[in-house]
C-alpha positions in Angstrom: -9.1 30.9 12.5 -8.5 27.4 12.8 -9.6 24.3 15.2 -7.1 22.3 16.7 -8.3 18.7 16.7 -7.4 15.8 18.7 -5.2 14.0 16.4 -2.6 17.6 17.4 -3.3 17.3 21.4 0.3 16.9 21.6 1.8 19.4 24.2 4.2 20.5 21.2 2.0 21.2 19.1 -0.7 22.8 21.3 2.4 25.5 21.6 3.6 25.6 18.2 -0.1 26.0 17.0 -1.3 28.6 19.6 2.1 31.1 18.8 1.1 30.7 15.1 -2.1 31.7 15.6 -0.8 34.9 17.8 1.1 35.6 14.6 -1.4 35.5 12.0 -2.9 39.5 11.1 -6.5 39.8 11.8 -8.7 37.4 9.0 -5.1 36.3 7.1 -2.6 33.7 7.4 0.8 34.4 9.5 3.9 35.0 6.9 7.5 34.0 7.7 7.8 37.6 8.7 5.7 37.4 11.2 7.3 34.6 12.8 10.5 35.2 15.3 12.7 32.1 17.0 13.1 34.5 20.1 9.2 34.7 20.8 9.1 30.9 20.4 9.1 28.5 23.1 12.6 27.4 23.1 11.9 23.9 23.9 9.9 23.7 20.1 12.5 25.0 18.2 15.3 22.1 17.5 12.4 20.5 16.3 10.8 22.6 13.3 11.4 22.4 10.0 10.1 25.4 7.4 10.0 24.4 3.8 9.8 27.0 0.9 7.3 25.9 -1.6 8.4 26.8 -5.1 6.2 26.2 -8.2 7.0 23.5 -10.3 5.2 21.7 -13.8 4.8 18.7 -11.6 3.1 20.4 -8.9 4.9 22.2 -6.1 8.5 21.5 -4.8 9.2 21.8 -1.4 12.6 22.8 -0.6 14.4 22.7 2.8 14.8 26.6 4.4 15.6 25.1 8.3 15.9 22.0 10.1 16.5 22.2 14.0 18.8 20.3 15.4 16.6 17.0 16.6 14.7 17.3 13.1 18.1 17.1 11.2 19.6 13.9 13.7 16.1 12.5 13.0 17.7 12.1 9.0 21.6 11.8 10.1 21.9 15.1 8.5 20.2 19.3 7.7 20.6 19.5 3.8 19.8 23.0 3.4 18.2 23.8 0.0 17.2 20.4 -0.5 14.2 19.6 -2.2 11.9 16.7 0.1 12.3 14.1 -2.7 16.1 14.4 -1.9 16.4 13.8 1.5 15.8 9.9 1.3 12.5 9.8 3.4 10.8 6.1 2.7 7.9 8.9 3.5 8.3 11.7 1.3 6.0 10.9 -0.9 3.1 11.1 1.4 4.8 13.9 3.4 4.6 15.9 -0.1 1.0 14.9 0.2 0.4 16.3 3.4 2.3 19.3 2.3 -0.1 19.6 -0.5 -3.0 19.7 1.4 -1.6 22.7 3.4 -0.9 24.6 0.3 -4.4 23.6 -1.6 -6.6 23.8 1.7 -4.9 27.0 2.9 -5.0 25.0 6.4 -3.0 23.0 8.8 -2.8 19.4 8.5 -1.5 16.9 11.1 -0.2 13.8 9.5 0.9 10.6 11.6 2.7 7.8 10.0 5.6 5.4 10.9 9.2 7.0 10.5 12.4 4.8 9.6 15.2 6.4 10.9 19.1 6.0 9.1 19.9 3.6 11.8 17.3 1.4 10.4 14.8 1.8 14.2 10.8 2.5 13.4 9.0 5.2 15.3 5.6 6.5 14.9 5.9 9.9 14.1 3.1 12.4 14.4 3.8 16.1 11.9 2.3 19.5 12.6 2.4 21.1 9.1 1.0 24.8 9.4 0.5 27.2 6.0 3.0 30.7 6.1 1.7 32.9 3.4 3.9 36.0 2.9 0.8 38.2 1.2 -1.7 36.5 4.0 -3.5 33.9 1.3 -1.5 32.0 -0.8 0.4 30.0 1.0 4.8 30.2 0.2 5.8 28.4 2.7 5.0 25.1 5.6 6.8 25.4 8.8 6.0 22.0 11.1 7.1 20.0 13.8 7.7 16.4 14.9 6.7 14.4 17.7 7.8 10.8 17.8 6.7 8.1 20.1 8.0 4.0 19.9 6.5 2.1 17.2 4.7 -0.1 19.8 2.8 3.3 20.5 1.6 3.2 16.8 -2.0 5.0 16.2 -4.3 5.3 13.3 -2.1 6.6 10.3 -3.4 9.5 8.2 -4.2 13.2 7.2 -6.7 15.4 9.5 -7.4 18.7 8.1 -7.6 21.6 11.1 -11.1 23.1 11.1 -11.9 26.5 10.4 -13.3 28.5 12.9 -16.4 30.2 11.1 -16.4 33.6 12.5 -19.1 35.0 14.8 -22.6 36.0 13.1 -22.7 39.9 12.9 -25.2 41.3 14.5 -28.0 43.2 12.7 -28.5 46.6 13.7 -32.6 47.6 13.6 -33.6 51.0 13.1 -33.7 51.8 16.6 -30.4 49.9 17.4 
């Protein structure tokens, strides 16, 4: 299906990524119906966050469906129903970006950029943004996690695009095979 690079090595992610994957029906994208809190690690979930993605003139909304509990303290708040531009993120525009790119691509981005928290401290945050698609292509939802680390642990900032896997060549069968 999909590549995980090195820019989503983290150990969350690894897990998040690799139960996704489980999910997904042969050759399609995993749906949020495919997707159950009780089969997740437990130790991921206070940090996801799933957005709905609802079409819009100005190009797609995102609007919040859950934040776990380390997500939500990560904005002083979980504003259910909220659209991203709401939730006064100095980053929302580029995390509407990255969202973007999981809904256009049909793929899973990892974005890293610094985070400002409400108490005013600055953490490098790294996002695992991964495509839900209720019909298996067009993608209706992004469920991601965080992972933050000390600003003084800052790396490169930026988008990376997972890979797709290109599935194995099919064998030709000869007249005799």
């Amino acid at each position: 299906m999909f590549a995980l690079p090195p820019e989503a090595g983290e150990p969350e992610f690894v897990a998040l990524f690799e139960y996704w994957c489980r999910q997904a029906p042969s050759g399609q994208l995993p749906g949020r119906q495919h997707l159950d809190p009780i089969d997740m690690p437990r130790d991921l979930l206070p940090w996801l966050v799933l957005f709905d993605i609802e079409p819009a003139l100005e190009g797609p909304c995102f609007r919040t469906r859950l934040i776990g509990t380390k997500a939500a303290d990560l904005l002083g708040r979980a504003p259910r129903g909220a659209a991203l531009q709401q939730l006064g993120l100095a980053e929302a525009g580029s995390l509407a970006s990255a969202f973007k790119a999981v809904v256009t691509l049909n793929a899973p981005v990892v974005y890293s950029a610094p985070l400002m928290r409400p108490n005013g401290r600055q953490y490098w945050a790294r996002r695992l943004c991964l495509p839900l698609a209720g019909n298996g292509y067009a993608v209706d939802m992004v469920i991601g996690s965080y992972v933050l680390r000390e600003a003084a642990l800052a790396g490169p900032a930026g988008l990376v695009v997972f890979n797709r896997l290109e599935a194995a060549p099919r064998r030709r069968l000869g007249a005799a095979g």
